[in-house]
VMD Tcl script that builds the backbone (N, CA, C; Angstrom):
set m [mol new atoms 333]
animate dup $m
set s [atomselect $m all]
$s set {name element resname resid chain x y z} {
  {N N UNK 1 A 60.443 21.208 -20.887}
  {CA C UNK 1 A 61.750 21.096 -20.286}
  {C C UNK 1 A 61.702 19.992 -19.223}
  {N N UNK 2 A 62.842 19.064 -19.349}
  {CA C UNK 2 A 62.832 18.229 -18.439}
  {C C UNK 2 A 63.234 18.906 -17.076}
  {N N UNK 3 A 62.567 17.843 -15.827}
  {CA C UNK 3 A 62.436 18.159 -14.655}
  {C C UNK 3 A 63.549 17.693 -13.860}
  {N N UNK 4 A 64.737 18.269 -13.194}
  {CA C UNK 4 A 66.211 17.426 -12.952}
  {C C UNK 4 A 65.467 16.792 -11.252}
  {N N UNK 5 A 66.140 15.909 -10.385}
  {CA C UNK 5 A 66.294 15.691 -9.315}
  {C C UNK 5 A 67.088 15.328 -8.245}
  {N N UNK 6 A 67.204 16.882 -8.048}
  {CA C UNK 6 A 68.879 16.678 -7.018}
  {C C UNK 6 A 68.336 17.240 -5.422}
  {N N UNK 7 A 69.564 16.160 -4.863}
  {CA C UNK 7 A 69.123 15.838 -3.253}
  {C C UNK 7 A 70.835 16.401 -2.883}
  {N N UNK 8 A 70.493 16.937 -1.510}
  {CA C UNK 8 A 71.794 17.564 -0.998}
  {C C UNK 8 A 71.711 16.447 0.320}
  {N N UNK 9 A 72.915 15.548 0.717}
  {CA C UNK 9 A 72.612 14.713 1.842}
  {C C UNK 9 A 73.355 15.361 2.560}
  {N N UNK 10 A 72.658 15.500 4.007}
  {CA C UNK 10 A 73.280 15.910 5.601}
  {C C UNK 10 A 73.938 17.226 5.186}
  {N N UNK 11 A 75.023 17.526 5.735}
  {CA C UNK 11 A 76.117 18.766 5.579}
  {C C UNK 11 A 75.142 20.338 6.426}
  {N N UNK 12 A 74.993 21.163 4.995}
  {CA C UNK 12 A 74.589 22.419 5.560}
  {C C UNK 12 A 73.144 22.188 6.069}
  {N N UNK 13 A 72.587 21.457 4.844}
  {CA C UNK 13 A 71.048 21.176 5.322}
  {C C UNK 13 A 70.287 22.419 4.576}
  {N N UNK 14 A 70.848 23.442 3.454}
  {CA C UNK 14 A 69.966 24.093 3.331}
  {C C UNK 14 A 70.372 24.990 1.880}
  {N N UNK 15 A 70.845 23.808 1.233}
  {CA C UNK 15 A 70.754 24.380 -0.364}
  {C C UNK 15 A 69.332 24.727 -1.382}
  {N N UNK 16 A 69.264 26.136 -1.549}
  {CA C UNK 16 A 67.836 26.337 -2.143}
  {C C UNK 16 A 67.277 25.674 -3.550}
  {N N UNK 17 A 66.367 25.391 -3.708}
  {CA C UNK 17 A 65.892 24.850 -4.653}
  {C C UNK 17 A 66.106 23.332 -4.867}
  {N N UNK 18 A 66.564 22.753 -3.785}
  {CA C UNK 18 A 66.383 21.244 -4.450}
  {C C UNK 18 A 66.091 20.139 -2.657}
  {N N UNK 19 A 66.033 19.122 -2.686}
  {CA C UNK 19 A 65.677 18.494 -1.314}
  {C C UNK 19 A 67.074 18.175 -0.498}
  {N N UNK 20 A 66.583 18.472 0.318}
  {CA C UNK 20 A 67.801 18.697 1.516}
  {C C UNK 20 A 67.820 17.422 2.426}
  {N N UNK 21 A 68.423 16.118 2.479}
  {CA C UNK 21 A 68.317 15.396 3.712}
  {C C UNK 21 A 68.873 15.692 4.506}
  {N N UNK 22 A 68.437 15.094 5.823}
  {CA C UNK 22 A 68.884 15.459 6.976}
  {C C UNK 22 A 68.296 13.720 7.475}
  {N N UNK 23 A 69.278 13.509 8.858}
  {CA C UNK 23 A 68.724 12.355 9.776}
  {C C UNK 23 A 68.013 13.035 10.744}
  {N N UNK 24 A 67.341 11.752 10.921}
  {CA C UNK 24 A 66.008 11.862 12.117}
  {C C UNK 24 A 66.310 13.000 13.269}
  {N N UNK 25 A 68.080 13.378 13.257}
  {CA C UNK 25 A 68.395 13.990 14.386}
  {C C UNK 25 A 67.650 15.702 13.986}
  {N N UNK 26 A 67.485 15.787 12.835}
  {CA C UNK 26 A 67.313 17.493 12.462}
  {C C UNK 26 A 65.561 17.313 13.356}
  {N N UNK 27 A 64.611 16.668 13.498}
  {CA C UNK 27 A 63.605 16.746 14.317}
  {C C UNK 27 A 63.835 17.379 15.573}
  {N N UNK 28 A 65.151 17.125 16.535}
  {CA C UNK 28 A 65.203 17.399 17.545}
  {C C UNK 28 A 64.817 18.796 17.777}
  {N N UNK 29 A 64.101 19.674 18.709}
  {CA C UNK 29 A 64.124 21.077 18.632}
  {C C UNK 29 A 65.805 21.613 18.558}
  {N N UNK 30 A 65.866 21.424 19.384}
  {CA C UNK 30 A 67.497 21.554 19.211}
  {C C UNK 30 A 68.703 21.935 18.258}
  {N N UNK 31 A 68.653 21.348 17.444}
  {CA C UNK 31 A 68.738 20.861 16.143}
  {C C UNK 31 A 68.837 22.174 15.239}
  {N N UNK 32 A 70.315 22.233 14.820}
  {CA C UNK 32 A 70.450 23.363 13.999}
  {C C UNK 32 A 71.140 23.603 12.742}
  {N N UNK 33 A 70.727 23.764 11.659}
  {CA C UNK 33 A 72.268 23.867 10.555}
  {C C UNK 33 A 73.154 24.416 10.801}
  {N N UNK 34 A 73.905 23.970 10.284}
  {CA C UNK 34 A 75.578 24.441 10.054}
  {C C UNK 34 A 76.129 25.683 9.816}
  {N N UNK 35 A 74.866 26.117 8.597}
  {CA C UNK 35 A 75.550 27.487 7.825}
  {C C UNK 35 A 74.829 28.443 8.311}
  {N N UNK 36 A 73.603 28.569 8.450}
  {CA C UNK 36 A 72.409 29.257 9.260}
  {C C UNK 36 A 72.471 28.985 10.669}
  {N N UNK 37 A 72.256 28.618 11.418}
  {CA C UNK 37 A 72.194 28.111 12.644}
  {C C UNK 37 A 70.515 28.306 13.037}
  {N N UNK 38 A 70.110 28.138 12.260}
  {CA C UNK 38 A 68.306 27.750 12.076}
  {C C UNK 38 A 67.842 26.055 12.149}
  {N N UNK 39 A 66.628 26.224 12.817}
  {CA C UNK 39 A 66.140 25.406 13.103}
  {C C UNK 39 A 65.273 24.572 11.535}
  {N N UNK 40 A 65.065 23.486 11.526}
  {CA C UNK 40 A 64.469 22.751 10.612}
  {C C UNK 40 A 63.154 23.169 10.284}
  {N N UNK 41 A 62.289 23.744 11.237}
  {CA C UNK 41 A 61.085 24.692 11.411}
  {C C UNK 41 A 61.128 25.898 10.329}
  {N N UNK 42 A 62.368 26.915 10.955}
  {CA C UNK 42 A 62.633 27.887 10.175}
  {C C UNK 42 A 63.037 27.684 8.881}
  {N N UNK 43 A 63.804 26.851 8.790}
  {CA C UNK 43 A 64.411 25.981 7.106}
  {C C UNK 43 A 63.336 26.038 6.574}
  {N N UNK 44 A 62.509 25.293 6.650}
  {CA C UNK 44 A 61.431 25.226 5.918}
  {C C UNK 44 A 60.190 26.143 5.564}
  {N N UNK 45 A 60.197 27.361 6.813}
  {CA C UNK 45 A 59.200 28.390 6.657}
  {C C UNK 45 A 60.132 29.161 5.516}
  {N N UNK 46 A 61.639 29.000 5.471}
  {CA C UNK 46 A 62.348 29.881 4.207}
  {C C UNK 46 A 62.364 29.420 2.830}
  {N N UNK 47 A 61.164 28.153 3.317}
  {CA C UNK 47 A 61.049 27.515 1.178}
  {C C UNK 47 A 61.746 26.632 1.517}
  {N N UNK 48 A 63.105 26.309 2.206}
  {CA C UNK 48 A 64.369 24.881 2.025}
  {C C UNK 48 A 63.197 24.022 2.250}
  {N N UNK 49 A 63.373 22.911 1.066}
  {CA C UNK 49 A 62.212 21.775 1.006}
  {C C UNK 49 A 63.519 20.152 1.889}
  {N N UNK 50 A 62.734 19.610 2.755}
  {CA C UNK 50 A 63.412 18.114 3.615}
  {C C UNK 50 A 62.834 17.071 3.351}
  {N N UNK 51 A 63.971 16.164 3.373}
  {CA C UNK 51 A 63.924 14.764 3.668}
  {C C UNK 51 A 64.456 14.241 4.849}
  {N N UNK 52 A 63.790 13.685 5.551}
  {CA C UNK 52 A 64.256 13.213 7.239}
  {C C UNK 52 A 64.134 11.950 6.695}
  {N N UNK 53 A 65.545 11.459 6.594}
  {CA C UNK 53 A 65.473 9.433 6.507}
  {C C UNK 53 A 67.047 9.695 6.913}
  {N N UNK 54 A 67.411 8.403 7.293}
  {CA C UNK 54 A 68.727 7.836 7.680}
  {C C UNK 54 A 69.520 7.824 6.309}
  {N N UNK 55 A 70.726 8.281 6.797}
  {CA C UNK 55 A 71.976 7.800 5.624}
  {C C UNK 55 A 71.880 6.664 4.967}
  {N N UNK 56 A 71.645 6.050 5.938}
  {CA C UNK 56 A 72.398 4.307 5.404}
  {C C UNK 56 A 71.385 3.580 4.462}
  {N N UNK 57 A 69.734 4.165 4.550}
  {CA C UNK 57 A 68.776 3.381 3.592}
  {C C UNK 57 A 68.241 4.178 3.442}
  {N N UNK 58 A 68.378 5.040 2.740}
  {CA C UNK 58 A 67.092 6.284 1.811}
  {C C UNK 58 A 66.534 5.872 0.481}
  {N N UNK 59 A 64.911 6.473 1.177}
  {CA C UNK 59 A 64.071 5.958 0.997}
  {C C UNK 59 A 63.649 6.565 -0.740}
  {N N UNK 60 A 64.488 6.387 -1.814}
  {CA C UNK 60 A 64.632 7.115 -2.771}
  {C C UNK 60 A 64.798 5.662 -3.948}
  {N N UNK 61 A 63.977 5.990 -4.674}
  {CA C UNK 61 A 64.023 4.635 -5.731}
  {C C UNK 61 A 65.464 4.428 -6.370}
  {N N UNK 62 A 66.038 3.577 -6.847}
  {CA C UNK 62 A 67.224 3.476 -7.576}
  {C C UNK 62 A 67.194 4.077 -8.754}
  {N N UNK 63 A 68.491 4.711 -9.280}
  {CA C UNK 63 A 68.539 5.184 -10.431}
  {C C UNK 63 A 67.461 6.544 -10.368}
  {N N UNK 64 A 67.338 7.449 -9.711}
  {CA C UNK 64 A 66.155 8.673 -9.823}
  {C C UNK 64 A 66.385 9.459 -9.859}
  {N N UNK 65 A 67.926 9.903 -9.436}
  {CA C UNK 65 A 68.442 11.238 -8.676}
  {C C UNK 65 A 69.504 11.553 -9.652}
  {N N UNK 66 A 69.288 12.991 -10.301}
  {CA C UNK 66 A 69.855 13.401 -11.883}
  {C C UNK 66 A 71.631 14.029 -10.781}
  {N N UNK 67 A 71.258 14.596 -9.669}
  {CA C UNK 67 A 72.833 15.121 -8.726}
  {C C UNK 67 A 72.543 15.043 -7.666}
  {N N UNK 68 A 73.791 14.362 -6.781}
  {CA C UNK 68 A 73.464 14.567 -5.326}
  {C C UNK 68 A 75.010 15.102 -5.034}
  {N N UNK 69 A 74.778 16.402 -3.874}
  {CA C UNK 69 A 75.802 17.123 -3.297}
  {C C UNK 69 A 75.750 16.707 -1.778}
  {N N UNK 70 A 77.018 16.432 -1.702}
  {CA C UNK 70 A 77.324 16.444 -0.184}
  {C C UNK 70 A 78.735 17.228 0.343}
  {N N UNK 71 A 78.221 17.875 1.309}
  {CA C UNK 71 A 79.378 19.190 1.387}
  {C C UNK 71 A 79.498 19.095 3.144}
  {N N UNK 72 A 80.714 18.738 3.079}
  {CA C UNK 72 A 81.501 18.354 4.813}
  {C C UNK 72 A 80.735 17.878 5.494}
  {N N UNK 73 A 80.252 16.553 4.935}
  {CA C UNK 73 A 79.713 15.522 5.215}
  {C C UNK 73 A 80.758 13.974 5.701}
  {N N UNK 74 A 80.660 13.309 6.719}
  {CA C UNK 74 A 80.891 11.889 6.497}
  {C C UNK 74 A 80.575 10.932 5.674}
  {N N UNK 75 A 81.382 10.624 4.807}
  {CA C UNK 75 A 80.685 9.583 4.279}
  {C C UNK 75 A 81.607 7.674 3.901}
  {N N UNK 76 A 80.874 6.770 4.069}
  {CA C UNK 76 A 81.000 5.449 4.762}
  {C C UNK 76 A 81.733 5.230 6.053}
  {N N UNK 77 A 81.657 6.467 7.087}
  {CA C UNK 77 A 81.753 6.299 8.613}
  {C C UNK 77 A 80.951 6.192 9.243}
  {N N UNK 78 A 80.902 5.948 10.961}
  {CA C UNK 78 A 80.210 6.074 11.629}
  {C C UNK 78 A 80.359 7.371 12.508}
  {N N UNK 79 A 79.305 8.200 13.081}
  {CA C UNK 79 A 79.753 9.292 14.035}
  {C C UNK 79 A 78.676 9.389 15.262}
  {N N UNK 80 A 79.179 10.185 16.226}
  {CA C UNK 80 A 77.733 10.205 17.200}
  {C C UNK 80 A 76.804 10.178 16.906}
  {N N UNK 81 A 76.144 10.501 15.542}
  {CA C UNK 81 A 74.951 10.620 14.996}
  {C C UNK 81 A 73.993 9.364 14.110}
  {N N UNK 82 A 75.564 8.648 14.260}
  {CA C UNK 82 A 75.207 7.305 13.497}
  {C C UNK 82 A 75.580 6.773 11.905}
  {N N UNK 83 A 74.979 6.404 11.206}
  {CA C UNK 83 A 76.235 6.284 10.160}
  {C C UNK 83 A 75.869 7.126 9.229}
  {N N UNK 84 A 77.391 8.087 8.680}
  {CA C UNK 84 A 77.210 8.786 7.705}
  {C C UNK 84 A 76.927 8.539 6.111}
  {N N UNK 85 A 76.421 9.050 5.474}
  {CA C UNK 85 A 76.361 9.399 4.062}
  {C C UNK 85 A 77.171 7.507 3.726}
  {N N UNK 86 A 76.820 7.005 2.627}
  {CA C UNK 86 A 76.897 6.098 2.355}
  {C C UNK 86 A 77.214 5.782 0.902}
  {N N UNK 87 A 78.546 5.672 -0.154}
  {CA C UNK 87 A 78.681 5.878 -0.916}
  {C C UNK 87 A 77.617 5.222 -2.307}
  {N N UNK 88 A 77.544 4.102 -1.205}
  {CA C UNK 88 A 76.762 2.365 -1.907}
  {C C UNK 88 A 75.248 3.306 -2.450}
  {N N UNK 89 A 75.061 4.317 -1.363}
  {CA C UNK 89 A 73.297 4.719 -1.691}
  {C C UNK 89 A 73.737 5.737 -2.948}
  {N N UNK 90 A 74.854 6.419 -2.618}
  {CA C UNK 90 A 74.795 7.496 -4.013}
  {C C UNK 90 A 74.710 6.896 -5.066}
  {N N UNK 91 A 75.533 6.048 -5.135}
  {CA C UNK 91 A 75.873 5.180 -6.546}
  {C C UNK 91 A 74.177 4.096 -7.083}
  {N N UNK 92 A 73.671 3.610 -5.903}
  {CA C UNK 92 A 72.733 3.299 -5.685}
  {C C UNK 92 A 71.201 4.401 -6.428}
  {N N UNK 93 A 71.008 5.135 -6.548}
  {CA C UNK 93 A 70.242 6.483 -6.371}
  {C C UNK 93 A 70.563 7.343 -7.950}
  {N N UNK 94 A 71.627 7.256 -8.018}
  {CA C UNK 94 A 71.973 8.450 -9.396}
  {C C UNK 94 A 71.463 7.360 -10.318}
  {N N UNK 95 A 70.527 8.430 -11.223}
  {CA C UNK 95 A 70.594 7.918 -12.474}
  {C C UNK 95 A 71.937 7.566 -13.598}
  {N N UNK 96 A 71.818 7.046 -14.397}
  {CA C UNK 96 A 72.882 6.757 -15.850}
  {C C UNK 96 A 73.055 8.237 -16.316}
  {N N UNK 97 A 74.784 8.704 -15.854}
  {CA C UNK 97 A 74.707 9.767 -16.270}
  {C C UNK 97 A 74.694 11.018 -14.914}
  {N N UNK 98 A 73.992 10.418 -13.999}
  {CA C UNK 98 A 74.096 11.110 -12.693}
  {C C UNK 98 A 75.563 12.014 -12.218}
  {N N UNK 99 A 75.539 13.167 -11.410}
  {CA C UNK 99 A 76.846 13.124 -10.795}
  {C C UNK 99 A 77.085 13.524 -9.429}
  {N N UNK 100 A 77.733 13.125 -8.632}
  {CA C UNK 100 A 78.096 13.216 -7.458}
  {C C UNK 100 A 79.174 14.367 -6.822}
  {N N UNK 101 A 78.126 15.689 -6.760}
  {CA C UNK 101 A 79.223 16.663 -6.491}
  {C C UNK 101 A 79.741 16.813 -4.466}
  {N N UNK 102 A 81.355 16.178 -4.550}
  {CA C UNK 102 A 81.617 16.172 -3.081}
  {C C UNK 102 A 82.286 17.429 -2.452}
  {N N UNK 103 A 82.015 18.396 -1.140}
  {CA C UNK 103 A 82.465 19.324 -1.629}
  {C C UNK 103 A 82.794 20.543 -2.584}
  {N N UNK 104 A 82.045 20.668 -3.530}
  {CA C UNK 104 A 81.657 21.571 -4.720}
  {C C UNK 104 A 83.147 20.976 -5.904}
  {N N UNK 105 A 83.222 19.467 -5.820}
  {CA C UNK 105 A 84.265 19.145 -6.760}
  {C C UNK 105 A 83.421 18.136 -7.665}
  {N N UNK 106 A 83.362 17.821 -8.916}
  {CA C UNK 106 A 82.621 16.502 -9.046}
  {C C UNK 106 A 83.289 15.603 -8.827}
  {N N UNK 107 A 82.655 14.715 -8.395}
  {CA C UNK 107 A 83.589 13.375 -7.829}
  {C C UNK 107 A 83.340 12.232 -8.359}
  {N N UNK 108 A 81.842 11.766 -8.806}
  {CA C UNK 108 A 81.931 10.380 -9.579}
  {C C UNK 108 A 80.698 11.053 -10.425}
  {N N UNK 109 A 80.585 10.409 -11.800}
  {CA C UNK 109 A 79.699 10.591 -12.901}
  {C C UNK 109 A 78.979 8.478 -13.158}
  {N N UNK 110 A 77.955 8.486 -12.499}
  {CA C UNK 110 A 77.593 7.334 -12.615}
  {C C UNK 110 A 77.977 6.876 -14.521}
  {N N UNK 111 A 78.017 5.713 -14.472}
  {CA C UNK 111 A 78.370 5.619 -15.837}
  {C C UNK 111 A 76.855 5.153 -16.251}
}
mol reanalyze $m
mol bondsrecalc $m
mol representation Tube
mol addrep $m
C-alpha cells in the first residue's frame, strides 16, 4: 500500500496522524494550540508528530505532499507572527493530483 503525505500548516497544530507545521513561534514555552491549549512539548508526548519552519519557505521538496489542510489559518497575509500560510508553497509542495483542503472544504486539486 502506498504511503500518502499530508502536512496540516499552522491553525490547530494538532491533527493526528499526519505532520503538523507550526512557526518558530510554537518553540516559545508559552506557546499554545488553539484547540487543546497544550503546549508543543505535550503535543508531541500525545504522538502529534511537528514541523517548526516558517510559512513563507518550507522546507519540503516540490511536488511531495499527496494533502495539505489548513484550518483558520492566514493565508498570503502578514500577522504579528509574520507571514501567513502562503498559497505559492501549497501549490508549490502538492504533488500532480494533490489537494488542498481549506477549512474542511476542498479548495484546489493541483492539476
Amino acid at each position: 500500500m502506498a504511503q500518502h503525505f499530508v502536512i496540516n500548516l499552522g491553525g490547530e497544530g494538532e491533527i493526528a496522524d499526519v505532520i503538523n507545521q507550526q512557526g518558530p513561534w510554537a518553540l516559545d514555552p508559552n506557546w499554545r494550540s488553539s484547540r487543546q491549549g497544550k503546549t508543543l512539548q505535550e503535543l508531541v508526548k500525545d504522538g502529534h508528530d511537528f514541523l517548526i519552519a516558517p510559512n513563507d519557505r518550507l522546507p519540503l521538496p516540490d511536488n511531495s505532499v499527496d494533502r495539505v489542510y489548513t484550518d483558520s489559518v492566514p493565508i498570503d497575509v502578514t500577522t504579528w507572527l509574520g507571514p501567513g500560510v502562503q498559497s505559492s508553497e501549497i501549490r508549490r509542495i502538492l504533488k500532480s493530483g494533490g489537494e488542498w483542503i481549506r477549512d474542511g472544504t476542498l479548495y484546489y486539486t493541483k492539476p
